[in-house]
C-alpha positions in Angstrom: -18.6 -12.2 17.5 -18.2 -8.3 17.9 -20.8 -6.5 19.1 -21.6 -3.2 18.3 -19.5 -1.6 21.0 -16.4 -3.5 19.9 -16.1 -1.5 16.4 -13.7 0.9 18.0 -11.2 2.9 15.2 -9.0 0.0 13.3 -11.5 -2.9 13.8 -11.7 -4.6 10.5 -14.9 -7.0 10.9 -16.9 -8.8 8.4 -20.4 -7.5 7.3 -22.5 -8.7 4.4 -19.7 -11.3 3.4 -17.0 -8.5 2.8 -14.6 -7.2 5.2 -14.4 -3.8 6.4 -12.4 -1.4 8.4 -13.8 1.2 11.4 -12.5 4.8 10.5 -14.4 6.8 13.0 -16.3 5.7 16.3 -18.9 7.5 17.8 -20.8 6.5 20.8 -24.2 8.1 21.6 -26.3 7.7 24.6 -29.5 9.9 24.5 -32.1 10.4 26.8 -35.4 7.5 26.0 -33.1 6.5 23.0 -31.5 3.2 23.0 -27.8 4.3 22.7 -26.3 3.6 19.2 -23.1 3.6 17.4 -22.2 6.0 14.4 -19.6 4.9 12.3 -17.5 5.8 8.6 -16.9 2.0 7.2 -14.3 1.5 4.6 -15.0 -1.4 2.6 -11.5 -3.4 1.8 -12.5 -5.3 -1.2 -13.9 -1.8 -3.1 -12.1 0.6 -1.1 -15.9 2.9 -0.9 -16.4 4.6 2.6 -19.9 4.5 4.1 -21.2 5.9 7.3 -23.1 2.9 9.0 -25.0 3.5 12.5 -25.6 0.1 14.8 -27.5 -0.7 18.2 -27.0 -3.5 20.6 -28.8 -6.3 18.7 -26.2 -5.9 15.9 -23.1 -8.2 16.0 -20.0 -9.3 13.4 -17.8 -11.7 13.2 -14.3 -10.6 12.6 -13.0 -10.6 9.3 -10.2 -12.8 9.0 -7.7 -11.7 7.1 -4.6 -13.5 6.1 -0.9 -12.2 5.3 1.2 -13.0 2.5 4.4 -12.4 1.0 4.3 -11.5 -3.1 6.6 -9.9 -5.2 5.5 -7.1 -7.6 6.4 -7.4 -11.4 5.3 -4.6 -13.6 2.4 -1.8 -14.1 0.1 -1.7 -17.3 -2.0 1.0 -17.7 -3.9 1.4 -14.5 -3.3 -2.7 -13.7 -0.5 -3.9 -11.6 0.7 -7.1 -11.7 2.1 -9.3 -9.0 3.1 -12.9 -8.3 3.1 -15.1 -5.3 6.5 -15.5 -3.4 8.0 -18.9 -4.1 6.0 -19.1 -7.7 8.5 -16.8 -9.6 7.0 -16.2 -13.5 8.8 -19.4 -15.6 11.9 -19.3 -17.0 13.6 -20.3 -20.2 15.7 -23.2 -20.3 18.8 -23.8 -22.3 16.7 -24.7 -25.2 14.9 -21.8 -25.5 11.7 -23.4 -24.4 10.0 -22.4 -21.0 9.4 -24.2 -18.2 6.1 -24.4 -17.0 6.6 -24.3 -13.0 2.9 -23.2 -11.9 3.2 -19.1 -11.5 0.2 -17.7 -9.3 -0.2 -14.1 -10.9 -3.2 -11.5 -10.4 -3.8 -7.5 -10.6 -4.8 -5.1 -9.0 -6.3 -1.8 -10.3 -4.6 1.8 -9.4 -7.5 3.0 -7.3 -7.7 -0.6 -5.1 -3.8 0.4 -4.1 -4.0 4.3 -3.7 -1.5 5.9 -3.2 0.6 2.9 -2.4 0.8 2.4 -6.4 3.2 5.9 -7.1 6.3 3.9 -4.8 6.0 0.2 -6.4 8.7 -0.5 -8.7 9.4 -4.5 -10.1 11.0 -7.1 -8.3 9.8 -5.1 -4.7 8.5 -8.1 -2.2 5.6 -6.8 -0.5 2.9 -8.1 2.0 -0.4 -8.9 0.8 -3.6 -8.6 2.9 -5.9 -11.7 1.9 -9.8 -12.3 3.2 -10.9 -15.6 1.7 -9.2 -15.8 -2.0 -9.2 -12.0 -2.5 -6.0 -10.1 -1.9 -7.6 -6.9 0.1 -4.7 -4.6 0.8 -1.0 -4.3 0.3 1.7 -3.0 2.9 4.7 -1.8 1.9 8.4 -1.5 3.3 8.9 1.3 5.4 11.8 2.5 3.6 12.7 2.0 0.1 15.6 2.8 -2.3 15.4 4.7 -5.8 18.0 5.2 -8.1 17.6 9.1 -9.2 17.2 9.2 -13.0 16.7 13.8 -13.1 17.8 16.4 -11.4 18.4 19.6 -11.4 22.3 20.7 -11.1 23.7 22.0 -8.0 25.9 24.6 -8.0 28.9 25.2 -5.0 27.7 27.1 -2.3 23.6 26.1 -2.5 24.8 22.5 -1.3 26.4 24.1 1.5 23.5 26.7 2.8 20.8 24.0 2.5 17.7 24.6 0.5 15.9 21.2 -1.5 15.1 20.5 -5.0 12.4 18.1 -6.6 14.0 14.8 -8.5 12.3 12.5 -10.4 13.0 9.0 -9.0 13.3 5.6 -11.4 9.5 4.7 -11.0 8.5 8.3 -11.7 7.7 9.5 -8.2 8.7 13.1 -7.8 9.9 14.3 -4.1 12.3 16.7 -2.6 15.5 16.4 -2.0 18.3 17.7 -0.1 20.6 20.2 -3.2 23.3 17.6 -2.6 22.0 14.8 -4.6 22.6 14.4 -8.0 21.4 12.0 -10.7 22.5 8.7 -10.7 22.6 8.7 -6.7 20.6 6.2 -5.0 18.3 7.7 -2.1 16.1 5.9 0.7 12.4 6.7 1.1 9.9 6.5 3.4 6.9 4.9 2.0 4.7 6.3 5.0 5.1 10.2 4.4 7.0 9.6 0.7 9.7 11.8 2.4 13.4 11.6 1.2 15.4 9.6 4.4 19.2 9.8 3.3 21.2 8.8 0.1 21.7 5.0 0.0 24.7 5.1 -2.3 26.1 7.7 -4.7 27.1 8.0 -8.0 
């Protein structure tokens, strides 16, 4: 169990049957006052922020939260779809027909995944976060590669002093860019600041 002193900055600890991460910390000792904690919760299941203030009776267990590889497929509206690693979708066989192999898929909505949603595109294996049967959170690769599908020209001589332009990448995303890449290339990004790295591979 974790007691109230225990739910420093990253905790993630169970409260109410759903699991929740510490934000902010705040110890307070004053004078004739049992001292108390003063936190900002976010709950992982419904991604809501609350501010939450505990004393020394309280205590948590902590959450336990399970990792998992899955592979995202596609994006529907504000739903995006994923399956479990090692259940691929089925297949059609040489007759046409599919096979049936059992295919573990579930969604998750736009506003579960923030801003982790804008650098998904299909086939990308990812890690889930899982607490009980409920996938909580996703992490992605640090770096990831695009294939550029606009951008502005570049002309000689503004390659050469510098400068950036803004692309548009295959899954939509929008970033800057050094002038030197061009449409077609294939760039590396980094998921964490959504900051261009280096061109993968050109033209």
């Amino acid at each position: 169990m974790l007691s109230y002193t225990d739910l420093s900055k990253g905790t993630i600890f169970e409260m109410d049957g759903e699991p929740y991460l510490v934000l902010e910390y705040t110890f307070l000792r004053m004078q004739q006052r049992k001292p108390t904690v003063q936190t900002k919760l976010k709950n992982l299941i419904t991604g809501k922020i609350v501010a939450k203030s505990f004393q020394g009776s309280d205590a948590f267990p902590e959450a336990e939260i399970e990792k998992q590889p899955i592979t995202f497929l596609y994006a529907n509206r504000d739903e995006f779809w994923f399956y479990e690693k090692g259940n691929p979708p089925p297949r059609l066989d040489e007759q046409g027909e599919s096979r049936r192999a059992k295919t573990v898929r579930f969604s998750m909505k736009e506003e579960q995944l923030g801003d982790i949603a804008k650098f998904l595109k299909p086939n990308t294996e990812v890690v889930a976060y899982k607490f009980g049967d409920k996938i909580i959170n996703i992490e992605l690769p640090v770096k990831m590669d695009y294939k550029v599908i606009e951008a502005p020209p570049s002309y000689k001589g503004n390659t050469a002093t510098g400068g950036s332009k803004t692309v548009k990448l295959e899954n939509g995303l929008q970033i800057n860019v050094p002038m030197f890449i061009n449409e077609g290339d294939v760039i590396r990004v980094n998921t964490s600041t959504g900051e261009y790295v280096e061109r993968a591979e050109k033209k």
